[in-house]
matplotlib code that plots the C-alpha trace (Angstrom):
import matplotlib.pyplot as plt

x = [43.8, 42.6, 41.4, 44.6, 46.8, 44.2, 44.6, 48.2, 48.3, 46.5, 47.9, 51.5, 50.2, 48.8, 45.2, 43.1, 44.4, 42.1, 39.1, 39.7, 39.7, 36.4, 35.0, 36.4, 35.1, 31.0, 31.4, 32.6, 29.9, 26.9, 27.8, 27.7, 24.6, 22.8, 23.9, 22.8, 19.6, 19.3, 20.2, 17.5, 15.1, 16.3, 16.0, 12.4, 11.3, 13.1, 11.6, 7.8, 8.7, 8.7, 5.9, 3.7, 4.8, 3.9, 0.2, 0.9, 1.3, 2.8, 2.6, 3.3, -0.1, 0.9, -1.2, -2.2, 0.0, 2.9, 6.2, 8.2, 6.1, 5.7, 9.6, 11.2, 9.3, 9.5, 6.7, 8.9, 7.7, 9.1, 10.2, 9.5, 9.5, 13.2, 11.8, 9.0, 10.9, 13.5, 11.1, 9.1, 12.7, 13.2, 9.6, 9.9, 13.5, 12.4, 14.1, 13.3]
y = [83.2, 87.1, 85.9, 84.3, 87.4, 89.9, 87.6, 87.2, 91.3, 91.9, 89.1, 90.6, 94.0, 92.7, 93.9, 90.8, 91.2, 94.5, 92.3, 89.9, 92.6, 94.0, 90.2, 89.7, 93.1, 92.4, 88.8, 90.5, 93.0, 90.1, 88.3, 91.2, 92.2, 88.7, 88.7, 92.5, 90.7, 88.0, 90.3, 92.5, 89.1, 87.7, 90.9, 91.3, 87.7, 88.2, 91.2, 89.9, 86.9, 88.7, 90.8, 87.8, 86.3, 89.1, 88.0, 84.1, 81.9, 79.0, 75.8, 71.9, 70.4, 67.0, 64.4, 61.9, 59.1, 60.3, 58.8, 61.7, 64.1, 62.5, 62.2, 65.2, 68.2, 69.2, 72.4, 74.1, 75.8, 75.2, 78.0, 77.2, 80.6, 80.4, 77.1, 78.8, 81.9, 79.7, 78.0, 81.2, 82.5, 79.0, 79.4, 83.1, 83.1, 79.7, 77.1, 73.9]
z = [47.0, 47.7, 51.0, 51.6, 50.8, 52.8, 56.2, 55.5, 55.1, 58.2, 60.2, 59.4, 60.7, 63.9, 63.2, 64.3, 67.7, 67.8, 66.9, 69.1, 71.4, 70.6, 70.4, 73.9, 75.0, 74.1, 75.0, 78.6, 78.2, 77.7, 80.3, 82.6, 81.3, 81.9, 85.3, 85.9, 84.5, 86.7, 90.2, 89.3, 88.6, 91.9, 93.9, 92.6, 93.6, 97.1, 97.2, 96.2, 98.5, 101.4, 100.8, 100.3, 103.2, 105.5, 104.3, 105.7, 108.2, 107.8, 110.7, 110.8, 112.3, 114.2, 113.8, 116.8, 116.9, 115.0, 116.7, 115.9, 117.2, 120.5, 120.9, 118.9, 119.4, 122.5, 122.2, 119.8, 116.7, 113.1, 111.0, 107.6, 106.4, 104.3, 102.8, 101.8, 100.3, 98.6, 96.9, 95.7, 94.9, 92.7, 91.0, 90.4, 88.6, 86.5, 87.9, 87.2]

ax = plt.figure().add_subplot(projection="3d")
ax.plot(x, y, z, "-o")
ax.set_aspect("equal")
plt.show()
């Protein structure tokens, strides 16, 4: 019954909106915070990705008798390097 009367009290005042502001407030606040969290993971692994690709090399080898080789290559070279850093990108931030 006293909690009934204290919520009716405060209700008739207006004061939960004010809570419900501050709720809103560090709900707004986390959520800007995880995703300050996750730029800063992403930026690293970008940033790790392409330093460790400066160290490779990456190349398709064709094998002998592979149709599509024959027909659909025409001497040009694959560029696998944003595969390659996508996937270090997906590994580093813990995707799954």
């Amino acid at each position: 019954m006293e909690l009934c009367s204290r919520t009716n009290y405060h209700l008739s005042r207006g004061n939960f909106f004010m809570a419900q502001g501050q709720l809103a407030i560090g709900q707004a606040s986390s959520a800007r915070q995880r995703e300050e969290d996750l730029t800063i993971k992403q930026r690293q692994a970008e940033e790790q990705s392409r330093l460790s690709l400066r160290d490779c090399v990456y190349a398709l080898e064709e094998e002998d008798g592979d149709p599509v080789g024959d027909d659909s290559s025409n001497g040009e070279d694959v560029d696998l390097t944003p595969l390659y850093r996508a996937y270090h990108i997906h590994q580093t931030l813990g995707f799954d």
